[in-house]
N, C-alpha and C positions, 0 to 999 in steps of 0.2 A: 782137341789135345789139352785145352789147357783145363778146361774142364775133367779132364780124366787124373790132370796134376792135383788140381787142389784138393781131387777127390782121395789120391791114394796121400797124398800129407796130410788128410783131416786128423786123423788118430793121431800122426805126433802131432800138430798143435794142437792141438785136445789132452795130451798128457801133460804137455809141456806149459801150458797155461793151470794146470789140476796141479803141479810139486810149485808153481809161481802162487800160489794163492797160499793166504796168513796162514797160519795155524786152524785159527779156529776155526776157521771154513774146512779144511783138510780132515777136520777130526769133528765132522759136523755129526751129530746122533744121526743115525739113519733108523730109529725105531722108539716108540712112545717109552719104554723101559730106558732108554738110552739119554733120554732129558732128564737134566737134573732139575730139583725143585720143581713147584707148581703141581705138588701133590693134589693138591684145592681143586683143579682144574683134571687133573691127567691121573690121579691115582683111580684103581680098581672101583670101580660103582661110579665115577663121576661122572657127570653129565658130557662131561668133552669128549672123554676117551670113549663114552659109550657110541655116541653119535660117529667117530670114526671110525670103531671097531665094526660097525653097523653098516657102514659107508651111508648114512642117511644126512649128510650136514646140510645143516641149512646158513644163509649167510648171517656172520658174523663178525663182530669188530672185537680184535683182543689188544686189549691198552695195558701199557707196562713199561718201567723203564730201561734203557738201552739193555744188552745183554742179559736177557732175561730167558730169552728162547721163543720168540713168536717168528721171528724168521724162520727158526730151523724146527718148529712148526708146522709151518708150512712148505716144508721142502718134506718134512716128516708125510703130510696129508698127501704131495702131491705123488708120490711112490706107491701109497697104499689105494688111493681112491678108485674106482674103476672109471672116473670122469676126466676128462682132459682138461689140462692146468694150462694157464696162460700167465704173462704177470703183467704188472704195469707200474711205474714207481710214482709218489702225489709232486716230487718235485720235476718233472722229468716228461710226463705224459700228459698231452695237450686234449681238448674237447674231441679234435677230429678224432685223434687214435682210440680213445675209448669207447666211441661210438664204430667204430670199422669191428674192436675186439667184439661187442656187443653183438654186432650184424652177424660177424662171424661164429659166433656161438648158437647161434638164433638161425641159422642155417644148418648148424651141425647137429644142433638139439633134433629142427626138424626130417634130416635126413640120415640119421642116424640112431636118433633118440638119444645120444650120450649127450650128458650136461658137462658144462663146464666151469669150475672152480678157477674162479679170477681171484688172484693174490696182487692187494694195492699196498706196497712196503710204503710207510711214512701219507698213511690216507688223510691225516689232518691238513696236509700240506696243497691239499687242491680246493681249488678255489670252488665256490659255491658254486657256480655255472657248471662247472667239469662234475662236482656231485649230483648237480641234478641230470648230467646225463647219464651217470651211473644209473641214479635210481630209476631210469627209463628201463634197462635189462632186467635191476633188482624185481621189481615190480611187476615185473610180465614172465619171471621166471626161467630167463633166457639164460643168467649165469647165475654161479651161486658166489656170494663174494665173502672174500677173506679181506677183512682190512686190518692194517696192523698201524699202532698210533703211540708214541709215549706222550701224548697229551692226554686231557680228561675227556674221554668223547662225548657226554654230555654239552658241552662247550664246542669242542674241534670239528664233529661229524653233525649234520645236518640233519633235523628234528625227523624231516621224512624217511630218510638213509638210514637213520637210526631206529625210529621205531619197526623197521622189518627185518632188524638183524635180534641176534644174542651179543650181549655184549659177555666179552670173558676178560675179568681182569689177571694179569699176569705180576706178580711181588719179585722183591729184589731175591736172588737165591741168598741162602743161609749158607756160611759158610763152610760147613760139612758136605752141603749140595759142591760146591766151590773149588774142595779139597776133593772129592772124586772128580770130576771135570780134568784138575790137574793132572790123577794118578793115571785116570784114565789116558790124557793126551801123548803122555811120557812112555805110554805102552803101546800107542796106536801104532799098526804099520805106517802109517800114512803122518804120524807124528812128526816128533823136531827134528829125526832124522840124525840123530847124535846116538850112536852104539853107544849104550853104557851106563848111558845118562841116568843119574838119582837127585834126589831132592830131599834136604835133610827137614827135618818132622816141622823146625820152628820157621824153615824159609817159606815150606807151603803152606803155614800157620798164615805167615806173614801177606803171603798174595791173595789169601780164602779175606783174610781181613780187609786188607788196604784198598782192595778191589769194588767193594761195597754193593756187594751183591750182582757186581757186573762180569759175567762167567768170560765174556769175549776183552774184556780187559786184562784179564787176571790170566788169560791165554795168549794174550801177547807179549805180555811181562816175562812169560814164563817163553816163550821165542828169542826176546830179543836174550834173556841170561842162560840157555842154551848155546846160540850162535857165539856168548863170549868166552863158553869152553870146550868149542868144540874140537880145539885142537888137542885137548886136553887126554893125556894117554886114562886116567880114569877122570869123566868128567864128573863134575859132581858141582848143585848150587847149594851154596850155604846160605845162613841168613845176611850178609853184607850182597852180596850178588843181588840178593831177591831184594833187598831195599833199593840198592842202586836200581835196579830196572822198574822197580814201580814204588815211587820216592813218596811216599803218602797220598789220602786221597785226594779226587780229583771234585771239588764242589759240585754237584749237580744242580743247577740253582739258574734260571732262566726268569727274567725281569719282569717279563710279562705274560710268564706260563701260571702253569699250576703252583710247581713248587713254591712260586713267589707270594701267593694264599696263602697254599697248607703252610708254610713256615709261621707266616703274620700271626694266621690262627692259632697256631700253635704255642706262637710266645702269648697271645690275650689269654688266651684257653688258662693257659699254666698262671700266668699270674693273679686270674678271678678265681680261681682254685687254692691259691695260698701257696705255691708251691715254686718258692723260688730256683733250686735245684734244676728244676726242668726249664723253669724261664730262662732262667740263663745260659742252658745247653742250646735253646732252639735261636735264641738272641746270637751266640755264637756262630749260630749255622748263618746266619743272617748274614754276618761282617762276614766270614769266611767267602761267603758268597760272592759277596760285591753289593750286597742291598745299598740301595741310596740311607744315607742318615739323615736324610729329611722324612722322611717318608716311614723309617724307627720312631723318630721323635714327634711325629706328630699322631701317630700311633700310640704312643707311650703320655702324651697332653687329655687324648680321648677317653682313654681308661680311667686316669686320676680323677676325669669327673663324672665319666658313667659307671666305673666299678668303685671308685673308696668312695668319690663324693665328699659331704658334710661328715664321712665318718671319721676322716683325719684332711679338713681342709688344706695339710700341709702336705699331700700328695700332689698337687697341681703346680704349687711354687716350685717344689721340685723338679716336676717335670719340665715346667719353663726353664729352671736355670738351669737341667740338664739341657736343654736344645739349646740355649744360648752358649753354652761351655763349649758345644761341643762342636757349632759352627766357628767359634775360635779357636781351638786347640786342632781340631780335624786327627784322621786314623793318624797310627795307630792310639795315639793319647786316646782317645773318645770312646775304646772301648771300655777303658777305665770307666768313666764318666757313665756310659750308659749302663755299664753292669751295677753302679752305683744307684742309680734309677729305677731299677729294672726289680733289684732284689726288694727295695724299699716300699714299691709299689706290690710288690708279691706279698709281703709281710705283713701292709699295713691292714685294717678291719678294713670291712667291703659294706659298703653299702649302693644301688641305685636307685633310692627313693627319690633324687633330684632327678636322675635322668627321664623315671616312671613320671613324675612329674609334669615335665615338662610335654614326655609324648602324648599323656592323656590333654594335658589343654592344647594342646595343637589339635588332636583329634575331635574335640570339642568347637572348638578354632574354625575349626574346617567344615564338618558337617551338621553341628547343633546349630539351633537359634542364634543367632548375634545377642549378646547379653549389651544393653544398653551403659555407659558409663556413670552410676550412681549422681545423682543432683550434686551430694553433699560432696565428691570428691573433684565434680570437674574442673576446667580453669577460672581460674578468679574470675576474670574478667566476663566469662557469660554469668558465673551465678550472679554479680552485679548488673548485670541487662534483665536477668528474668526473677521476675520479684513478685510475681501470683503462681498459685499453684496449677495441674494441669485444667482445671475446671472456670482459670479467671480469676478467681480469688485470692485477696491477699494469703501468702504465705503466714503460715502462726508463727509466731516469738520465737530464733530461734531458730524454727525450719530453715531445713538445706543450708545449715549454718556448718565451718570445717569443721571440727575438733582438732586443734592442734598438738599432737600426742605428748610434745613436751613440756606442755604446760602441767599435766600431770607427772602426781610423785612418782608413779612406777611405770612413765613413759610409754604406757601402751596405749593406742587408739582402740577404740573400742567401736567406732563407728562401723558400718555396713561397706565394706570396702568392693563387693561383689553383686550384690543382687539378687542373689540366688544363694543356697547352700551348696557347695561346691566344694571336697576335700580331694586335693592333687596331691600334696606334701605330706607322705606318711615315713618319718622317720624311725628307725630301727632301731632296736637298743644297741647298736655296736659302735663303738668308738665313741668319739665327739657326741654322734648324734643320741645317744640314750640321754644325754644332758638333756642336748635341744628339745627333744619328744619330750620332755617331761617340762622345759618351760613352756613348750610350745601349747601341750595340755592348758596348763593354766592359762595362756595368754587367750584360747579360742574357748574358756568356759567362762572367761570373763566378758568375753564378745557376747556368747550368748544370754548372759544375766544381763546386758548392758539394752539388748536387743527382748526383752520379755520372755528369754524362752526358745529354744530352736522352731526355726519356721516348715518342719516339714524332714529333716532329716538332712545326711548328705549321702555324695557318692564317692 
């Protein structure tokens, strides 16, 4: 009996749990024409929609950030597919169970031949054990998997898991994408449920915007500023309703994600570029974020000597007394500070001949011959122990004697400081350094008149 109860109450809990669910769930696409954005992906010729349209998928991982449409996606595939869909979520599903769905699929495949489409919502989130039991099904063909990730999956998803999928990236929707999602939700049967309801041109302006590309955010903005007029004999959301309910954007900005790179990148990218406008925007995104400003500033120390350099040695002073300003003054003062830093270093002439420099004599360093330290320049105190030459013989007049550079009028040593001919230091004509290259010329052509002649050339 009780069994015959919960069977005739399924359908009302079943409805009643379907008008309990958000918005954006309720007004989910139920057809590939029906997703906004990710034309790349899902328009006419592309590779995704073909392979659905076809029903031929193979497993794939699609990466995107939130409200983009890979969920509904795959709610999309799992209505049209002729294979049986199961899911599993990366926070939430342990080794055992994914190896039970696997068994299970691997039983169905062989008594029925139907595959089955395993959907892992948040697949970054499983630990390396729980992927390699995945890839136990992936690899034998027992399920075809759907992973969905706002992380980079190169990084999130596991070299083997990966290499037997397609990866599909999914971008933030465009705001037009954004503004139909609304007009659409407003019209759904299944919608906000408010007879009447409109939304004047600049409020759904305003949520396609503020929303940032996030279609399930900008559907629930547009929930909660329905429910505030609903009592409303003609409701209607204007622009002050639509700001209150989705009050500017919301950071997407994760510490030790992706975005916390692509940003980094983004502000060096723009400032070895010349392009302070942009440095400053992505520098913005930074603080907005919550970046550490340690972690800005010493980012901002690294550039001054691998991008200006010698070309205006007074990008690095700067950057030191920004990080010191700015561990005294702390937010919000500090964005002052650092947008001060930020533009100066955008501006100034670029040069990395120091930084070329240096990595070539590390590389030399590392895996060329050990270059022995010249007789003439070592410590005093051994060239006064060793007073014959390699052969025994008194040293000549002179021999392995220092030259002390300041005793000459134009303070340059001239002596053999290396052993070898060896050019690391090639400065630029820009900024500062057009100077320096050009005494620097003269100071290595008087080395080699000094030396009879170059010994062989350099590198």
């Amino acid at each position: 009996m009780r069994f015959m109860s919960e069977d005739l109450w399924s359908p009302i809990r079943t409805e009643r749990r379907a008008k309990a669910a958000p918005l954006a769930v309720r007004v989910r696409p139920r057809t590939l024409d029906e997703i906004v954005g990710q034309r790349h992906c899902l328009g006419d010729g592309a590779l995704l929609r073909r392979l659905i349209e076809q029903d031929a998928l193979q497993s794939m991982i699609v990466a995107g950030p939130p409200g983009t449409g890979k969920t509904t996606l795959a709610e999309v595939i799992a209505q049209r597919t002729g294979a049986s869909v199961d899911r599993a979520h990366g926070a939430t599903t342990g080794v055992k169970e994914l190896r039970e769905k696997i068994e299970a699929a691997a039983r169905r495949l062989g008594e029925s031949a139907r595959r089955t489409l395993l959907f892992v919502d948040e697949i970054h989130r499983l630990a390396r054990n729980q992927q390699d039991a995945l890839l136990e099904g992936v690899e034998a063909g027992h399920v075809v998997l759907f992973g969905a990730t706002t992380e980079n999956p190169t990084f999130a998803v596991a070299p083997a898991l990966l290499s037997r999928s397609t990866v599909f990236r999914f971008q933030p929707v465009d705001e037009e994408g954004v503004r139909a999602a609304i007009r659409r939700a407003i019209a759904h049967p299944d919608g906000t449920g408010v007879a009447g309801l409109s939304i004047d041109d600049d409020a759904c302006a305003h949520l396609a915007r503020a929303c940032d590309g996030d279609v399930r955010r900008a559907l629930s903005a547009l929930e909660t500023a329905a429910n505030a007029v609903r009592a409303q004999q003609q409701p209607r959301i204007d622009l002050s309703l639509a700001c209150a309910a989705l009050d500017g954007k919301i950071a997407v900005f994760d510490r030790g994600g992706d975005e916390h790179y692509d940003l980094a990148s983004a502000l060096i990218k723009s400032m070895r570029g010349s392009d302070p406008d942009a440095a400053v925007y992505w520098l913005a995104r930074m603080l907005v974020g919550g970046e550490d400003l340690n972690f800005i500033c010493r980012r901002l120390a690294i550039f001054a000597s691998e991008d200006v350099g010698n070309a205006d040695p007074r990008a690095l002073q700067v950057a030191m007394a920004a990080w010191q300003a700015v561990e005294r003054v702390g937010m919000p003062e500090a964005q002052l500070v650092l947008s001060q830093c930020v533009t100066f270093l955008a501006v100034a002439p670029k040069s990395n001949a120091a930084a070329c420099a240096i990595w070539e004599a590390m590389d030399d360093a590392r895996e060329s011959r050990t270059l022995p330290v010249p007789f003439e320049i070592v410590d005093q105190t051994k060239r006064r122990l060793v007073r014959t030459g390699d052969d025994g013989a008194p040293l000549a007049e002179g021999a392995g004697r220092y030259e002390y550079p300041h005793d000459r009028a134009d303070g340059v040593g001239t002596q053999d400081y290396l052993g070898v001919a060896r050019t690391y230091y090639r400065p630029t004509d820009r900024g500062l350094e057009k100077a320096i290259s050009e005494h620097l010329e003269r100071v290595r052509a008087m080395r080699r008149e000094a030396r009879g002649g170059d010994r062989g050339g350099s590198r």
